[in-house]
N, C-alpha and C positions, 0 to 999 in steps of 0.2 A: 922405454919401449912401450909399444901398445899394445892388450891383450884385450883380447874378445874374451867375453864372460864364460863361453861355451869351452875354451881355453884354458880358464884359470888355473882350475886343479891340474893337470899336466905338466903346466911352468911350474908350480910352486911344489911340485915332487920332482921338478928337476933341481930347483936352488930357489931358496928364499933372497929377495933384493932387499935392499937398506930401505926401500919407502916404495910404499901402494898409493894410490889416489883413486878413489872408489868415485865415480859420479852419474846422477843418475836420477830419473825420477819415477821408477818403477819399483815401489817401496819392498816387492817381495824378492825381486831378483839382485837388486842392493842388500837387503838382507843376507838373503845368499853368498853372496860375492865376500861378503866381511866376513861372518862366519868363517870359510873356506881362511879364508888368510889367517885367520884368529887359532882354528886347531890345524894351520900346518905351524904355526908357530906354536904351539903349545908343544907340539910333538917333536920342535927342534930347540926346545928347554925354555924357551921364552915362558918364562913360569909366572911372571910379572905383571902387571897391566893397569896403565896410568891413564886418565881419562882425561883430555883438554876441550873443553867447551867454549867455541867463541864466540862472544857478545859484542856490543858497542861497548863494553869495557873492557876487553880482554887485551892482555897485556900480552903481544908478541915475542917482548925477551923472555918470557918462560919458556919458549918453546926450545928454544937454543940453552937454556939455563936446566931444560930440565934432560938435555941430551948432554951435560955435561955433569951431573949427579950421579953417583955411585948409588945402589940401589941397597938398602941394609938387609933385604930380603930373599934375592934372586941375583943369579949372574947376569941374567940376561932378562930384559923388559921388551913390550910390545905398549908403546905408547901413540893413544887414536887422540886426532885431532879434529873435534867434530864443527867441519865449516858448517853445514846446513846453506841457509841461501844468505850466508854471508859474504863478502868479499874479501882481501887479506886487505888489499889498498897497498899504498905503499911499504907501510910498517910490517907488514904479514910477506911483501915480497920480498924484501932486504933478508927477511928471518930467516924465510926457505933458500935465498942464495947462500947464507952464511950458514943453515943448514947441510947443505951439501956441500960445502968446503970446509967443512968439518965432521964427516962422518963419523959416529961414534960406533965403534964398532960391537958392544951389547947391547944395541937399541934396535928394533926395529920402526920406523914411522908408517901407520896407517890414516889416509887422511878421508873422511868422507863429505861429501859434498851434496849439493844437489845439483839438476844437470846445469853442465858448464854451458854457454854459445862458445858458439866457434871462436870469437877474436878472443875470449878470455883461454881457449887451449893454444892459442898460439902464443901468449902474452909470454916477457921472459918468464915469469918464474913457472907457469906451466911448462914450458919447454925444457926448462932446466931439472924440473921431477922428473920429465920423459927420460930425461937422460941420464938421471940420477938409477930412476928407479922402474915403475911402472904403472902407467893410466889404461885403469881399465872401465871403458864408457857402458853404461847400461843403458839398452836401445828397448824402448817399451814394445811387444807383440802385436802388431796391426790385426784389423780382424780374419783378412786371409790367411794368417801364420795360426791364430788361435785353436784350430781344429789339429793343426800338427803339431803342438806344443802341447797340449793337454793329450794325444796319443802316445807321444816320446815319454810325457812325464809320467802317465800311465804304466808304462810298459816298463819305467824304471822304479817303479815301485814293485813291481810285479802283478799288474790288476789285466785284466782282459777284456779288456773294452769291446764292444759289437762299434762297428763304423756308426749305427741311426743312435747310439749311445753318445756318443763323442761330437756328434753333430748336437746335442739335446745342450749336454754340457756347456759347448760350444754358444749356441743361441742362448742359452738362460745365461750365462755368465761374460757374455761379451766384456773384454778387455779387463774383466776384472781376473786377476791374476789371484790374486792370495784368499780370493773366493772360492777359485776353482781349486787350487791346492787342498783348502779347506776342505771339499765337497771330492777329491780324490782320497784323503786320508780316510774321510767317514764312509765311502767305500772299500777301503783296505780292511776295517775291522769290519764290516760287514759281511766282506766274500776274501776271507784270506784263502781258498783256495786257487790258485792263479790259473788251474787249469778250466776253471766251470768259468763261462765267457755272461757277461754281465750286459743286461740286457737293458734298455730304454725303461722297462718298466720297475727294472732294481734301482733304478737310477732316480724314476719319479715316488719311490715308494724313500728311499732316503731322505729326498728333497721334504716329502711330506711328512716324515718321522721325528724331521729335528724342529718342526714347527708347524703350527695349523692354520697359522698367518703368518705368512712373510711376504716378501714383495714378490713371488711370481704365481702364486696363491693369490695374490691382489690381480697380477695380470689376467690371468685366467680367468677368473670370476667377470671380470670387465667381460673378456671378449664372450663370453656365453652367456649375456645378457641377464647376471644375478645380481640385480643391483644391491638388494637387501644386507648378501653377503659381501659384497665389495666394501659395502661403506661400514658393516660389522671389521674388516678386514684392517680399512686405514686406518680405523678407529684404534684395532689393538696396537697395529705399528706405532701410534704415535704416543702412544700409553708407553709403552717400551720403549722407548726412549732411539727408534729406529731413526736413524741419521736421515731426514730431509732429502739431503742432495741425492741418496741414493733412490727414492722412493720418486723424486722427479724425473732422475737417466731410464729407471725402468717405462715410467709411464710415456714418458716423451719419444724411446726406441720405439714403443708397439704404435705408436701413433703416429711416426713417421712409416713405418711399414704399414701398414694401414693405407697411409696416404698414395704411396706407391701401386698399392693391391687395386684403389679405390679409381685411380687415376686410369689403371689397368682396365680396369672393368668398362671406367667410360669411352675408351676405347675402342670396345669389342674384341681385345686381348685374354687372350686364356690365362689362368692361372696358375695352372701346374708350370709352365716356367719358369716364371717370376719365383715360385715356393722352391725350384728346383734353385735357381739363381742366387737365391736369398740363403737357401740350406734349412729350408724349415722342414722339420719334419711331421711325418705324417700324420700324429696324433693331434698334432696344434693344427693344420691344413684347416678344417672343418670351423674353426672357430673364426680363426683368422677369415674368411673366405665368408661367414657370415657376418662376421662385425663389417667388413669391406662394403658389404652390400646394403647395409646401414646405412652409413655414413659417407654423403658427398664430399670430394675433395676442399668444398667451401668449407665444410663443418668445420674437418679436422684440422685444415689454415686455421682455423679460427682457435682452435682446440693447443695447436702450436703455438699461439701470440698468449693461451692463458700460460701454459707450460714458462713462457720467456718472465710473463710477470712472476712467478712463484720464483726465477730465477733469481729479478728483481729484487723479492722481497727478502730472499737470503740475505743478498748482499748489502741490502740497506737501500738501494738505489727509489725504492718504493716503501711507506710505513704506512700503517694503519690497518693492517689486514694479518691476520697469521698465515703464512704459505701454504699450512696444513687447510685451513679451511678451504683456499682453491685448489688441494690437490682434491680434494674430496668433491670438489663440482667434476672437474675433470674426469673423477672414477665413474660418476654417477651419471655423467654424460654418453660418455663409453658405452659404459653397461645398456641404458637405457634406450639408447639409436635416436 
């Protein structure tokens, strides 16, 4: 059967099934989703828990070998079978056929994956877990859904979000998910009373507590023309050992919107739409709305093609350059107009 993640807890306080298949490549809601399977088994004796890691050397009959082992410890086992962005191929498909026609009935099987395509959920041996057990797919949060999914999660913590709050969260943590988690939990211990409603400025006064340089501390600085402190800014990120690709998504987001703002402008388009359209709120408006009028649509093209080299130089596709050194043109172009 198939279960929606929103689902899971519900089925699995109706009856736990002989095998899960978790996939997905949304690291914090696959998180989630295992968890939930891990303590509804814990709570129905599955006291046990075996851990199978597949490589280019893993050997398929254990898997079958190890559902027919007596456990010296527990009556009952929760044994995960961790695919990752492995494939079973042949030998991993015959394993989980002969898996399910031999269910053993003190095991549970948890299998986790990364996201499946379609023809590999139809393929037999997917179709045969469906029917065995249950797949449940983790669908990543688009940016429209982001503002309701940080208010839902909000409100299941018990925090009381103001709407220009959620929208803040919202635009500073686009799509990143276990970011925002993050930055709702560091507001739980900050305003555990859920009845005082938590305002844009308790939100940017956290954001700025847990660091005095981070990436939107970098953003900022760009779009209000401090270039001294931007490049003091990327400097510390990269001291710190701050992940690259994240310090490229931030700078290349406000530089695509920029370009939008910019294109806007040469228009003779107003802005408060576009800020309304976009969801920015009103403390950024100002900055935004002056870097816009800096910078021609040429620039920031141009600004976009350094962004794609840094991407380049990640991956290897480019050498000879550290990517930190052209993020640091890019900040300092920003900032300076």
């Amino acid at each position: 059967m198939r279960i929606k993640a929103e689902q899971l807890e519900n089925e699995l306080k109706k009856k736990l099934l002989p095998l899960y298949l978790v996939t997905g490549d949304e690291p914090l809601l696959v998180q989630e989703a295992l968890d939930s399977i891990r303590l509804n088994c814990k709570k129905q004796g599955f006291d046990e828990r075996k851990i199978l890691e597949v490589d280019r050397k893993f050997d398929w009959t254990s898997l079958n070998e190890e559902a027919n082992t007596l456990s010296l410890f527990a009556e009952k086992t929760l044994t995960e079978l961790r695919l990752g962005k492995s494939k079973p191929g042949t030998p991993g498909a015959k394993a989980f056929q002969q898996y399910c026609d031999n269910l053993p009935e003190d095991k549970i099987l948890l299998i986790c994956a990364d996201k499946l395509d379609a023809s590999t959920l139809k393929s037999k041996w997917c179709s045969r877990l469906d029917q065995t057990g249950a797949i449940i797919q983790i669908w990543p949060i688009n940016l429209h859904e982001m503002p309701r999914w940080i208010a839902q999660r909000a409100n299941k913590m018990g925090l009381n979000l103001a709407r220009d709050a959620v929208s803040l969260l919202s635009d500073r943590l686009e799509g990143n998910l276990l970011a925002a988690q993050q930055e709702l939990e560091k507001l739980k211990l900050l305003h555990p009373d859920s009845s005082v409603e938590i305002s844009t400025e308790d939100v940017l006064e956290s954001v700025s507590d847990a660091s005095r340089y981070d990436v939107f501390n970098l953003t900022d600085a760009c779009l209000t023309g401090k270039a001294k402190q931007s490049a003091k800014i990327i400097s510390h990120l990269r001291l710190e050992g701050v992940e690259v690709t994240f310090v490229l998504w931030a700078l290349s987001k406000e530089i695509r919107l920029l370009l939008n703002l910019s294109h806007a402008l040469s228009k003779g388009q107003p802005l408060p739409a576009l800020f309304k359209q976009h969801r920015i709120i009103q403390k950024r408006q100002a900055g935004l709305s002056a870097a816009a009028q800096k910078h021609s649509p040429q620039k920031l093209l141009g600004l976009l093609d350094q962004c794609k080299k840094v991407d380049d130089l990640i991956k290897g596709v480019e050498k000879g350059i550290s990517p930190w050194d052209v993020l640091t043109d890019i900040t300092l172009a920003i900032a300076k107009g």
